[in-house]
TORPAMI-148951 format. One record per atom (N, C-alpha, C): residue number from 1; residue in one letter; chain; y, x, z. Coordinates in Angstrom, 2 decimals. Example, Ala and Ser with C-alpha at 12.3 -4.5 7.8 and 13.67 -1.06 7.14 Angstrom:
<sites>
<site n="1" res="a" chain="A" north="-5.69" east="13.19" up="7.80"/>
<site n="1" res="a" chain="A" north="-4.50" east="12.30" up="7.80"/>
<site n="1" res="a" chain="A" north="-3.30" east="13.20" up="7.80"/>
<site n="2" res="s" chain="A" north="-2.25" east="12.85" up="7.08"/>
<site n="2" res="s" chain="A" north="-1.06" east="13.67" up="7.14"/>
<site n="2" res="s" chain="A" north="0.03" east="12.90" up="7.87"/>
</sites>
This chain:
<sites>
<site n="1" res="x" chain="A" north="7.81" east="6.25" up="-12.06"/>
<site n="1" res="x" chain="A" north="6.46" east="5.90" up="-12.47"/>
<site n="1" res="x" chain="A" north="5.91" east="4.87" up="-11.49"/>
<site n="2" res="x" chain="A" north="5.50" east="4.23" up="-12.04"/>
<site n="2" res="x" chain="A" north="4.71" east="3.18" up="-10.88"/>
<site n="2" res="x" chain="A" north="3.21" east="2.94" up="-11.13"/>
<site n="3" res="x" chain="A" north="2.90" east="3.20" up="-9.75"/>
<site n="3" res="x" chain="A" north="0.86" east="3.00" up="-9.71"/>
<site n="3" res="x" chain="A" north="0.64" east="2.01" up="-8.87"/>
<site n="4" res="x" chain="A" north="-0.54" east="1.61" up="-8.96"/>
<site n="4" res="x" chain="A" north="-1.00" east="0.84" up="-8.40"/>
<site n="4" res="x" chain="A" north="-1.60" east="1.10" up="-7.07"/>
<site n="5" res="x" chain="A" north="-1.82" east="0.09" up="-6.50"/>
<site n="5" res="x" chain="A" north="-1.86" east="0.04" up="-4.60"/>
<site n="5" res="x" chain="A" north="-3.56" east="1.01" up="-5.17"/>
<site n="6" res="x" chain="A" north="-4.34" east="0.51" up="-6.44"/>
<site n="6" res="x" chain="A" north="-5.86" east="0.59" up="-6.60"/>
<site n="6" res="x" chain="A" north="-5.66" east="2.48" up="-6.67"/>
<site n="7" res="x" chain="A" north="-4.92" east="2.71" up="-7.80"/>
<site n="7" res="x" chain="A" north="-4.49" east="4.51" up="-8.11"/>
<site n="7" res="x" chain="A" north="-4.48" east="4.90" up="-6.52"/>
<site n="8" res="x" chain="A" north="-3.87" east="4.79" up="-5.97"/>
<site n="8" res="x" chain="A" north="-2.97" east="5.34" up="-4.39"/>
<site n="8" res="x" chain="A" north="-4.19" east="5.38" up="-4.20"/>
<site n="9" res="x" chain="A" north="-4.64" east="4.44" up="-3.49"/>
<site n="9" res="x" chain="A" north="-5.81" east="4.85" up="-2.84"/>
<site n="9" res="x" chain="A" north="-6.85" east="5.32" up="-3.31"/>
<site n="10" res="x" chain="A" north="-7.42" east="5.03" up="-4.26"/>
<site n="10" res="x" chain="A" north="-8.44" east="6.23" up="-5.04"/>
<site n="10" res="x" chain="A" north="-7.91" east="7.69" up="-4.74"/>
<site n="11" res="x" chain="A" north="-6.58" east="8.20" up="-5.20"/>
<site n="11" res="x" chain="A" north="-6.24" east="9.10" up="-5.30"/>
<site n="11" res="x" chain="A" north="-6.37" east="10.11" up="-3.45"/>
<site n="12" res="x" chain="A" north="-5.86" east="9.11" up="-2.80"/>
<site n="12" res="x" chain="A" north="-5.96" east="9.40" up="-1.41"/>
<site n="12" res="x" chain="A" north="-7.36" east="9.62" up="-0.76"/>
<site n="13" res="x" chain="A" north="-7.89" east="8.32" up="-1.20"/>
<site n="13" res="x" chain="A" north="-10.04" east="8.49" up="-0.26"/>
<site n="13" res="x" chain="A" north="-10.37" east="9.79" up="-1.50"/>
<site n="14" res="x" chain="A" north="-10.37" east="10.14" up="-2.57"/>
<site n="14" res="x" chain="A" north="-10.76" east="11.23" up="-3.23"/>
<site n="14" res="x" chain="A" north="-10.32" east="12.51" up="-2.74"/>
<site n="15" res="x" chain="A" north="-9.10" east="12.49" up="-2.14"/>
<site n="15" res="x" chain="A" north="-8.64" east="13.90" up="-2.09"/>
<site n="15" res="x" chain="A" north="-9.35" east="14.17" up="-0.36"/>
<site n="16" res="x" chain="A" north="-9.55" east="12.72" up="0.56"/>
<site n="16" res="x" chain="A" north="-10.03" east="12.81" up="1.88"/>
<site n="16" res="x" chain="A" north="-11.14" east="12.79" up="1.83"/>
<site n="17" res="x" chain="A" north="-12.12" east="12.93" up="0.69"/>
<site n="17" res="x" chain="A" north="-13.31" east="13.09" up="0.80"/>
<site n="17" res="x" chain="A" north="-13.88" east="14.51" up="0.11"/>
<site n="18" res="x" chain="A" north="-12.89" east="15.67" up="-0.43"/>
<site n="18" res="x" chain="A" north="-13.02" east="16.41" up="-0.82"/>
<site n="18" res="x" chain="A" north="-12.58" east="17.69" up="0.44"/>
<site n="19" res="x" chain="A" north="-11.61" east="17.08" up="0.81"/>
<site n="19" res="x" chain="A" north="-11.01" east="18.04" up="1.67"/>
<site n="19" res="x" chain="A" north="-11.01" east="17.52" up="3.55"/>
<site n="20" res="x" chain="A" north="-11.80" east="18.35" up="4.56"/>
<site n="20" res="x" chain="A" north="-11.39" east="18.14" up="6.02"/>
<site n="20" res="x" chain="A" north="-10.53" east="17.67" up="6.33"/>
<site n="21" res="x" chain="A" north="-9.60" east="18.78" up="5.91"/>
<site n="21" res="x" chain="A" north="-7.69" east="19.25" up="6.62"/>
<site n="21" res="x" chain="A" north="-7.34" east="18.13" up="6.19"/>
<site n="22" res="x" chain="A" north="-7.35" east="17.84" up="4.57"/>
<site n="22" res="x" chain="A" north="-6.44" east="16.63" up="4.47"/>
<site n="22" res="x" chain="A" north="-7.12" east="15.05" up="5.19"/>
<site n="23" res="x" chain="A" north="-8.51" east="15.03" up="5.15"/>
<site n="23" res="x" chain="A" north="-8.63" east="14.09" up="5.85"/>
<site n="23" res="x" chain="A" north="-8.60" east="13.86" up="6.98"/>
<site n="24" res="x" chain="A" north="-8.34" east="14.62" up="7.84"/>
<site n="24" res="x" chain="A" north="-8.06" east="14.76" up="9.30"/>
<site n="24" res="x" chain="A" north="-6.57" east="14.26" up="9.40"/>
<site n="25" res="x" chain="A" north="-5.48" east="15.03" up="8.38"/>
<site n="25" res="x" chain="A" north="-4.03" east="14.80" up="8.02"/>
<site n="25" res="x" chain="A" north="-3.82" east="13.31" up="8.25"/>
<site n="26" res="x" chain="A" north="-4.88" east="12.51" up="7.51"/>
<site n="26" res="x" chain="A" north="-4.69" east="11.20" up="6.99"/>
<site n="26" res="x" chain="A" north="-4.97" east="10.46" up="8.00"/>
<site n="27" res="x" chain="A" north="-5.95" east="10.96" up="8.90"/>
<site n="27" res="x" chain="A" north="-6.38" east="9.85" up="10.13"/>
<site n="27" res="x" chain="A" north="-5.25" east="10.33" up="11.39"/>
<site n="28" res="x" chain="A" north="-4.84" east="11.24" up="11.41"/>
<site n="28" res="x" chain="A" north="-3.37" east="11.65" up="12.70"/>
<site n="28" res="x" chain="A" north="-2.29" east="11.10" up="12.21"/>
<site n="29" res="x" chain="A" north="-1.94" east="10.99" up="11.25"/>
<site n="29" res="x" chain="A" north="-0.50" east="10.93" up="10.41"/>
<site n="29" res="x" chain="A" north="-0.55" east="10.56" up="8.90"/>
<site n="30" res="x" chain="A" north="-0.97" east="8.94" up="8.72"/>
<site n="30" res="x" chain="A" north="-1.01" east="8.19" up="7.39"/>
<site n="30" res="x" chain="A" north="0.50" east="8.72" up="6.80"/>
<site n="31" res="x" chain="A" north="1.45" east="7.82" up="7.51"/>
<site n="31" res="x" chain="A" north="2.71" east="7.99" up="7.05"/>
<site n="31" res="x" chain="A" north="2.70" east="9.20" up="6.18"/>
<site n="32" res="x" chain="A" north="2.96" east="10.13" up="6.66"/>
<site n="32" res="x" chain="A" north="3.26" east="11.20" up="6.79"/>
<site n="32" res="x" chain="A" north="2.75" east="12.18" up="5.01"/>
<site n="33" res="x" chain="A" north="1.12" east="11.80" up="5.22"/>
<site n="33" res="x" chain="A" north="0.62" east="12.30" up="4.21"/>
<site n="33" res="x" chain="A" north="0.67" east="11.08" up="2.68"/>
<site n="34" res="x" chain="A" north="1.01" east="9.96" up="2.92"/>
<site n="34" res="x" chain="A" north="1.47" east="8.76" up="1.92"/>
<site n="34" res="x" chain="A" north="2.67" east="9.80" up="1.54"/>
<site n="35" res="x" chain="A" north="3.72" east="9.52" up="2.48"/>
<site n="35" res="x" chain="A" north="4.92" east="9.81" up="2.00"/>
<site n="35" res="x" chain="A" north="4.66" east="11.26" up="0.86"/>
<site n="36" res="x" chain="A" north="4.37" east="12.29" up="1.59"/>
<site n="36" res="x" chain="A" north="3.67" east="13.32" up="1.03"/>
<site n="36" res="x" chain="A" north="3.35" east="13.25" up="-0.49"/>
<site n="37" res="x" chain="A" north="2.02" east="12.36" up="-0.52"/>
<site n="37" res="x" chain="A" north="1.28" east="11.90" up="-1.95"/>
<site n="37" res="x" chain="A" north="2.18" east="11.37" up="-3.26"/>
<site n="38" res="x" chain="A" north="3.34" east="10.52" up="-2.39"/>
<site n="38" res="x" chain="A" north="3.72" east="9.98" up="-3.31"/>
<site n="38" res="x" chain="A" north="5.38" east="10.82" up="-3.44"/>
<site n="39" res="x" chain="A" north="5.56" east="11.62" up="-3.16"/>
<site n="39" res="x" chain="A" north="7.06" east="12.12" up="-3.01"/>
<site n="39" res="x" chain="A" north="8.32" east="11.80" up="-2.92"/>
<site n="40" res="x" chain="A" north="7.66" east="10.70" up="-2.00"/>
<site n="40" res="x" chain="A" north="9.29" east="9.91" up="-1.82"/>
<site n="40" res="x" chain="A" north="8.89" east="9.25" up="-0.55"/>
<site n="41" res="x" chain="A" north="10.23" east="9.02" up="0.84"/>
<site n="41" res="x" chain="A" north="9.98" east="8.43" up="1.85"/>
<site n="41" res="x" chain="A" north="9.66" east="6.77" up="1.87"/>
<site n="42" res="x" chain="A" north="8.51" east="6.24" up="2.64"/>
<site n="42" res="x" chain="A" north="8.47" east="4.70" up="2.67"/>
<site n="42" res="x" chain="A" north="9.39" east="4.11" up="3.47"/>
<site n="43" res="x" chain="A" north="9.75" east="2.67" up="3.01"/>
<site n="43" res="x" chain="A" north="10.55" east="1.66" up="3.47"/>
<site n="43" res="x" chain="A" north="10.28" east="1.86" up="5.06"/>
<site n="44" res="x" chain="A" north="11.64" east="1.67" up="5.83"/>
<site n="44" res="x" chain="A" north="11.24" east="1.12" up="7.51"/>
<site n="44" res="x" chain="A" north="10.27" east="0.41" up="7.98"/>
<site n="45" res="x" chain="A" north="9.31" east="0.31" up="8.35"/>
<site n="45" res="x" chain="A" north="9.48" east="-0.80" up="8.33"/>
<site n="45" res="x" chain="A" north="7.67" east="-0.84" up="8.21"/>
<site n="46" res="x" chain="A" north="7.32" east="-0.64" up="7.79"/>
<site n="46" res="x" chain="A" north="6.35" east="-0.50" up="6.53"/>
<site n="46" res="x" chain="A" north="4.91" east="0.40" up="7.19"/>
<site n="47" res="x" chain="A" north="4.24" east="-0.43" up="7.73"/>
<site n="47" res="x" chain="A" north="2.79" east="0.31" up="8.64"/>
<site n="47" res="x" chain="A" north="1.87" east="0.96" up="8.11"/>
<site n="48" res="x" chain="A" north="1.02" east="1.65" up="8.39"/>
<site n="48" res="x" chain="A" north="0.00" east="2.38" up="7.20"/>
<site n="48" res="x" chain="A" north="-0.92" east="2.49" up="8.30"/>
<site n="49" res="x" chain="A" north="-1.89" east="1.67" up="8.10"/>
<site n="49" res="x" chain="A" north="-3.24" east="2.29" up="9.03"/>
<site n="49" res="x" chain="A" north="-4.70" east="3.01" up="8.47"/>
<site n="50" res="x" chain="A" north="-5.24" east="3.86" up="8.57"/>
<site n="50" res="x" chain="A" north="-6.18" east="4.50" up="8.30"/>
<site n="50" res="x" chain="A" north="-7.11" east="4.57" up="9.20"/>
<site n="51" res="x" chain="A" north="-8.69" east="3.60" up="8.60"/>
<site n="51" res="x" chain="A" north="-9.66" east="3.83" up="9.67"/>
<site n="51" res="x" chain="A" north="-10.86" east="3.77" up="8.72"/>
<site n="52" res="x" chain="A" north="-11.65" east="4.92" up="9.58"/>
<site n="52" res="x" chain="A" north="-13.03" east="5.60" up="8.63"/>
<site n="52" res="x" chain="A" north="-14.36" east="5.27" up="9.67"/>
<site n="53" res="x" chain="A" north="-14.84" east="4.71" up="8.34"/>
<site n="53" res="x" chain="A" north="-16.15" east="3.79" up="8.01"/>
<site n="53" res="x" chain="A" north="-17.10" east="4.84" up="8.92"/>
<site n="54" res="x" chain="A" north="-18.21" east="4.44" up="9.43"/>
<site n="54" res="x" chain="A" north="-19.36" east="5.81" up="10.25"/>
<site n="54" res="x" chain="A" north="-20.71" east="4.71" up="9.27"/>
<site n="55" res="x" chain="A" north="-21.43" east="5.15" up="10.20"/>
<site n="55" res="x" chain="A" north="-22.85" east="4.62" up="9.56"/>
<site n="55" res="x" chain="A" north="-23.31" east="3.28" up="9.97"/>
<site n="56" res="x" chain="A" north="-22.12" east="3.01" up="11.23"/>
<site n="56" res="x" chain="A" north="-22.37" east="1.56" up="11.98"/>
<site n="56" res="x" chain="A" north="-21.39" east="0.73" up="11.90"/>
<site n="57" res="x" chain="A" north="-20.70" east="1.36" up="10.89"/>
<site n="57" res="x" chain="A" north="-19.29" east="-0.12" up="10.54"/>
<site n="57" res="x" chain="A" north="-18.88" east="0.60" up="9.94"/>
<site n="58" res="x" chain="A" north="-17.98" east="-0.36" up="8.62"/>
<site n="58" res="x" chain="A" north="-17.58" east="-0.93" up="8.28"/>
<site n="58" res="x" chain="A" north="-16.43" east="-1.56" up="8.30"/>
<site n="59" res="x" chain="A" north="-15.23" east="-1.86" up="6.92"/>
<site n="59" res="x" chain="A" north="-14.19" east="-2.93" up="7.18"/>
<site n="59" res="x" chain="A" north="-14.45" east="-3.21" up="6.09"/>
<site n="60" res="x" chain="A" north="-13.16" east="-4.49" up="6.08"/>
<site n="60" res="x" chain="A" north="-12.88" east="-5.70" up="5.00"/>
<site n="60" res="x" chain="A" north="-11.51" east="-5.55" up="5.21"/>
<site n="61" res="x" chain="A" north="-10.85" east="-5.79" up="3.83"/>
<site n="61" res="x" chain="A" north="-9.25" east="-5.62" up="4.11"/>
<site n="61" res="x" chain="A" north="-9.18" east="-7.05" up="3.58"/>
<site n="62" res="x" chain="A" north="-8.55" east="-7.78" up="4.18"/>
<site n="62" res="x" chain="A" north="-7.69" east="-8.86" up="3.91"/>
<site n="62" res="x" chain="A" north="-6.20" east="-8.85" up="3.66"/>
<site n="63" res="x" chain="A" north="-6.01" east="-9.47" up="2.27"/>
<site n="63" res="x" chain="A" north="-4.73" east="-10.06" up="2.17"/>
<site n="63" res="x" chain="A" north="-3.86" east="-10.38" up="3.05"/>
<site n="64" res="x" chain="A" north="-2.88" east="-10.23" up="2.81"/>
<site n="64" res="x" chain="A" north="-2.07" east="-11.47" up="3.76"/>
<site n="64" res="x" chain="A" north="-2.02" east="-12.66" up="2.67"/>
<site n="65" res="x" chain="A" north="-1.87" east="-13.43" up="3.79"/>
<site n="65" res="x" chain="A" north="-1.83" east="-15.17" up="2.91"/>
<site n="65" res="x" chain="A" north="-0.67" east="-15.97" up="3.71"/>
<site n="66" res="x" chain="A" north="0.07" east="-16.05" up="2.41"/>
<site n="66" res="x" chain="A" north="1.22" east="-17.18" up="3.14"/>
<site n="66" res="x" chain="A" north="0.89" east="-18.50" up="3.29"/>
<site n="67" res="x" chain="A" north="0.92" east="-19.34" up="4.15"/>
<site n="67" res="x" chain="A" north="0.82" east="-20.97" up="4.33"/>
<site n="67" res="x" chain="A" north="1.19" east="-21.76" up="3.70"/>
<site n="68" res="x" chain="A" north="0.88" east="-22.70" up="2.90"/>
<site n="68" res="x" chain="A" north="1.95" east="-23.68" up="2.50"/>
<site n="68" res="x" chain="A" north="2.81" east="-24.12" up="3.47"/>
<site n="69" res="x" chain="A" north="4.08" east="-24.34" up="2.95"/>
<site n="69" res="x" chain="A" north="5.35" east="-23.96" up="3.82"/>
<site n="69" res="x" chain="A" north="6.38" east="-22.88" up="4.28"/>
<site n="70" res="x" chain="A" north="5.39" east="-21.97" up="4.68"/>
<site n="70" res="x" chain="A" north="5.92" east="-20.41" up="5.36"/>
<site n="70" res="x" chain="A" north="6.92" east="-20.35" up="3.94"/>
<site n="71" res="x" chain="A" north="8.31" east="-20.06" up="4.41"/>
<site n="71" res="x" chain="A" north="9.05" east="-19.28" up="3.50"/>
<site n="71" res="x" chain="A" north="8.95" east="-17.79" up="3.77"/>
<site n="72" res="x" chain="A" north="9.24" east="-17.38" up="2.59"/>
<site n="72" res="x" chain="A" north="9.25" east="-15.74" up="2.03"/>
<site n="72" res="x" chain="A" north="10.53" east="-15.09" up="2.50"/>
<site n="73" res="x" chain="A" north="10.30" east="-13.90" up="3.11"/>
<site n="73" res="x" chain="A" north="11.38" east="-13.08" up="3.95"/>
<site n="73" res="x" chain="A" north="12.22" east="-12.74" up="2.36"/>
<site n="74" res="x" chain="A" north="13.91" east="-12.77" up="3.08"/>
<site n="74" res="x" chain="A" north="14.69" east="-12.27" up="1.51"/>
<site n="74" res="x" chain="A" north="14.23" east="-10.61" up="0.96"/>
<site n="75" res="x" chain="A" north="13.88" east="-10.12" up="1.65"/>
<site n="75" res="x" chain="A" north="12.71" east="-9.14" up="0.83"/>
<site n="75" res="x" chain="A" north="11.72" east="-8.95" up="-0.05"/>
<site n="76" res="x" chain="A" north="10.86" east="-10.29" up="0.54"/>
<site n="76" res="x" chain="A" north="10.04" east="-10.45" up="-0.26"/>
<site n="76" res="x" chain="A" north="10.57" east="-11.88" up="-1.31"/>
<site n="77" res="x" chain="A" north="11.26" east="-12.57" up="-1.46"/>
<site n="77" res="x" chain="A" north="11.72" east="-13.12" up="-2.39"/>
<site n="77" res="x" chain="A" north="12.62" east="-12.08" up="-3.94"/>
<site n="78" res="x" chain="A" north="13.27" east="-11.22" up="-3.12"/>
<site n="78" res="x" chain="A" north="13.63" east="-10.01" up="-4.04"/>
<site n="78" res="x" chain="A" north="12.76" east="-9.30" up="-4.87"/>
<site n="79" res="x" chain="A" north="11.71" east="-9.05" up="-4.16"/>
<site n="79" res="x" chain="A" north="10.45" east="-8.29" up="-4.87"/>
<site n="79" res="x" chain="A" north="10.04" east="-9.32" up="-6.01"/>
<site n="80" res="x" chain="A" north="9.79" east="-10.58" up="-5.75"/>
<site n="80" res="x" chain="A" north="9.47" east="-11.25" up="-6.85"/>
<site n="80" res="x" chain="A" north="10.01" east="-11.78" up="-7.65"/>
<site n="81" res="x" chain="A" north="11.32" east="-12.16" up="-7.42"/>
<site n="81" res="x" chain="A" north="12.52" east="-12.51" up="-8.59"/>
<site n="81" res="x" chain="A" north="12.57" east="-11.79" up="-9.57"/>
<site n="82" res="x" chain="A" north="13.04" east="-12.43" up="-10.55"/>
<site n="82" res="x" chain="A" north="13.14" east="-11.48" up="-12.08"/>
<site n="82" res="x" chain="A" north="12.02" east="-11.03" up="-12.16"/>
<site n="83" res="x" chain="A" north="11.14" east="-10.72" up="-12.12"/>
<site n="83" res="x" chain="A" north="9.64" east="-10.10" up="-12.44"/>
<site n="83" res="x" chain="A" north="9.94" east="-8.49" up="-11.79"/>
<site n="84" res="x" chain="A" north="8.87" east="-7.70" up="-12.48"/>
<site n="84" res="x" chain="A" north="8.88" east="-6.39" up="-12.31"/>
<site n="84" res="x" chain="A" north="9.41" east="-5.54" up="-12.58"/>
<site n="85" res="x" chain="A" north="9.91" east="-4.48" up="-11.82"/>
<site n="85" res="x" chain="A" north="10.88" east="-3.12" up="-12.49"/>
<site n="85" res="x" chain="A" north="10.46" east="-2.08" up="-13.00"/>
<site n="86" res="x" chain="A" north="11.11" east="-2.09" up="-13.64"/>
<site n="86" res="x" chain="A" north="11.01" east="-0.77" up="-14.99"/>
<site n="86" res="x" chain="A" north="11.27" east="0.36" up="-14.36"/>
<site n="87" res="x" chain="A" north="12.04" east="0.48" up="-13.48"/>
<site n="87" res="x" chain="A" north="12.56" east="1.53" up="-12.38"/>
<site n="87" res="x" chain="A" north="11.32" east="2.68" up="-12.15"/>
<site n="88" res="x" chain="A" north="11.62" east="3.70" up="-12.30"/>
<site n="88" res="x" chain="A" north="10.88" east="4.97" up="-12.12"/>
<site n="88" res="x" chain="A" north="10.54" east="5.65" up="-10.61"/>
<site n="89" res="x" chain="A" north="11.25" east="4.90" up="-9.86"/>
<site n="89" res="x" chain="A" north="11.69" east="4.72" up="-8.32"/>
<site n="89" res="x" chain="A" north="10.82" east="3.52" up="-7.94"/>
<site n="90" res="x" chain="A" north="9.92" east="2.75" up="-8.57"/>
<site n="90" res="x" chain="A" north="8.71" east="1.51" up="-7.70"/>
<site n="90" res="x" chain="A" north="7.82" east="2.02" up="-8.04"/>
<site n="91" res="x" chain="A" north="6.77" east="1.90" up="-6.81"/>
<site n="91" res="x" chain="A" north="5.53" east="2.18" up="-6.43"/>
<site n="91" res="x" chain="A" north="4.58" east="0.50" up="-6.46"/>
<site n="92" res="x" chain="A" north="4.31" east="0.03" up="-7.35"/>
<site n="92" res="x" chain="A" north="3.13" east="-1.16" up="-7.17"/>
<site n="92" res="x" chain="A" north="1.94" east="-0.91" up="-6.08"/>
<site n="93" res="x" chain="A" north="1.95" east="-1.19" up="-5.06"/>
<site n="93" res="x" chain="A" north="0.82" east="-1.39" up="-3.94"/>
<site n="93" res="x" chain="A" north="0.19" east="-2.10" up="-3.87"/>
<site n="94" res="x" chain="A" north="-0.19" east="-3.18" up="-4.63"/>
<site n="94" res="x" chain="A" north="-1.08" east="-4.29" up="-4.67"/>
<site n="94" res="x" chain="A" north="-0.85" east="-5.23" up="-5.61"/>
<site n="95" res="x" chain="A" north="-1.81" east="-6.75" up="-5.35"/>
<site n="95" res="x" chain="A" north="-2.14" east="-6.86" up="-6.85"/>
<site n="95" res="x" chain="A" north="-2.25" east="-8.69" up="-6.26"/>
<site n="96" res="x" chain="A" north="-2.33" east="-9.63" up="-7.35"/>
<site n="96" res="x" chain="A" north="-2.66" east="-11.13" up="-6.72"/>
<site n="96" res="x" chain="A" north="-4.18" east="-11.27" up="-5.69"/>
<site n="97" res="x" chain="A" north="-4.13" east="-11.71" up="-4.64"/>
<site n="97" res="x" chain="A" north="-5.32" east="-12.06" up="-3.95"/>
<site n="97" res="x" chain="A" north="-5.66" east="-12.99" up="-4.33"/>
<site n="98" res="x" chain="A" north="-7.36" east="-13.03" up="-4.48"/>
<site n="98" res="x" chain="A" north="-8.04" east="-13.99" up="-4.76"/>
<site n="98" res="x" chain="A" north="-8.35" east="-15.14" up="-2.85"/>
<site n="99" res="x" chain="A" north="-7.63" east="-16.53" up="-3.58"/>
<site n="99" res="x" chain="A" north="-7.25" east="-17.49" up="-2.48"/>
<site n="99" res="x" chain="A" north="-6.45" east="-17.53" up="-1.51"/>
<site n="100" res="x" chain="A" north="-5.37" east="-16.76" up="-1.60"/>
<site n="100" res="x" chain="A" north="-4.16" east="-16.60" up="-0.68"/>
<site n="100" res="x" chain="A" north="-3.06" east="-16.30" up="-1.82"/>
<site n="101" res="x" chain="A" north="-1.85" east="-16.35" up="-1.58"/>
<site n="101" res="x" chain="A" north="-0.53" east="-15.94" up="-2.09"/>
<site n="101" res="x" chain="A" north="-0.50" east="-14.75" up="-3.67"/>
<site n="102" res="x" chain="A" north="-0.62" east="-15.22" up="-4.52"/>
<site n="102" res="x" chain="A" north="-1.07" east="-13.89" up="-5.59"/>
<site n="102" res="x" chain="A" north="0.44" east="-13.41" up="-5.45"/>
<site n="103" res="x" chain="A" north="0.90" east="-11.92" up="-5.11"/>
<site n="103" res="x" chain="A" north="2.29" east="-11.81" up="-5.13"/>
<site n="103" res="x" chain="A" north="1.55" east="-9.86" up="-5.73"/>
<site n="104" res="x" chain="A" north="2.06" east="-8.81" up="-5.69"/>
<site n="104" res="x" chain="A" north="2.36" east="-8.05" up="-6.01"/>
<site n="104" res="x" chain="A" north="3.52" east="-6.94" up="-5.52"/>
<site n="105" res="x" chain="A" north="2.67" east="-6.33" up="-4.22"/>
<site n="105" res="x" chain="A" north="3.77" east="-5.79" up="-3.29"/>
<site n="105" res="x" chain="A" north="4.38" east="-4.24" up="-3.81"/>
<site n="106" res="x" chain="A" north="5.61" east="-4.50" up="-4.22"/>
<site n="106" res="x" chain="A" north="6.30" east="-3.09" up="-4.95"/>
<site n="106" res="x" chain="A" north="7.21" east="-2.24" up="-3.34"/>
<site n="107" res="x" chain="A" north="6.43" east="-1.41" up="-3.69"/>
<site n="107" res="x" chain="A" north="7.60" east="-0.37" up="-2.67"/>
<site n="107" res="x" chain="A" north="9.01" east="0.29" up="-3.35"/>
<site n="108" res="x" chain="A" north="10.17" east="-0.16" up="-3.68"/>
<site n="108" res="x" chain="A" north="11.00" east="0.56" up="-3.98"/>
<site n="108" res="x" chain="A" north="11.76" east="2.20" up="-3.04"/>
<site n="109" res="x" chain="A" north="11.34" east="2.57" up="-3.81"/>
<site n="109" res="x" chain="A" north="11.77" east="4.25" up="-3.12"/>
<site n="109" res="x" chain="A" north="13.16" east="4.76" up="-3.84"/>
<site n="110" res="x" chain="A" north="13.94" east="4.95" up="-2.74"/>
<site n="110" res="x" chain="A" north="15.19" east="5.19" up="-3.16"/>
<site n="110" res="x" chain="A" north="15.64" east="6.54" up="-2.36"/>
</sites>
């Protein structure tokens, strides 16, 4: 089945805003409780940071944006070749950015 980077995280800030334990889970050990959520281990490789908003800040998540020029790691050239997989084993994590690189980052879980 594949969801979106938008599902994941809804699914995740909903369940950390319902529950302490799990949101405490999520700010000690992202990995851990991702891997968890989604039932399958993430790629090497692959960072997860979790940081909660107070009454005096605030974030902005930015894209990454490739340069004109910068070539694409053979990873990420793989991810985008041939289009998208049908595979029951990819996780869609994101989506085209507006003014940087529109790409569509799939986690394959194997």
């Amino acid at each position: 089945m594949s969801y979106s980077r938008t599902e994941i995280e809804e699914s995740i800030i909903k369940q950390a805003s319902e529950s302490a334990d799990f949101r405490s889970r999520l700010l000690s050990d992202p990995r851990a409780v991702v891997e968890s959520e989604l039932g399958q281990k993430l790629p090497e490789g692959l960072g997860i940071e979790v940081l909660e908003e107070t009454s005096t800040k605030i974030f902005l998540r930015l894209p990454r944006v490739v340069s004109t020029g910068d070539e694409l790691a053979d990873e990420d050239l793989e991810m985008v070749a041939g289009g998208k997989s049908s595979s029951k084993d990819t996780v869609t994590c994101g989506a085209a950015a507006a003014g940087g690189f529109a790409s569509k980052n799939e986690i394959h879980l194997t």
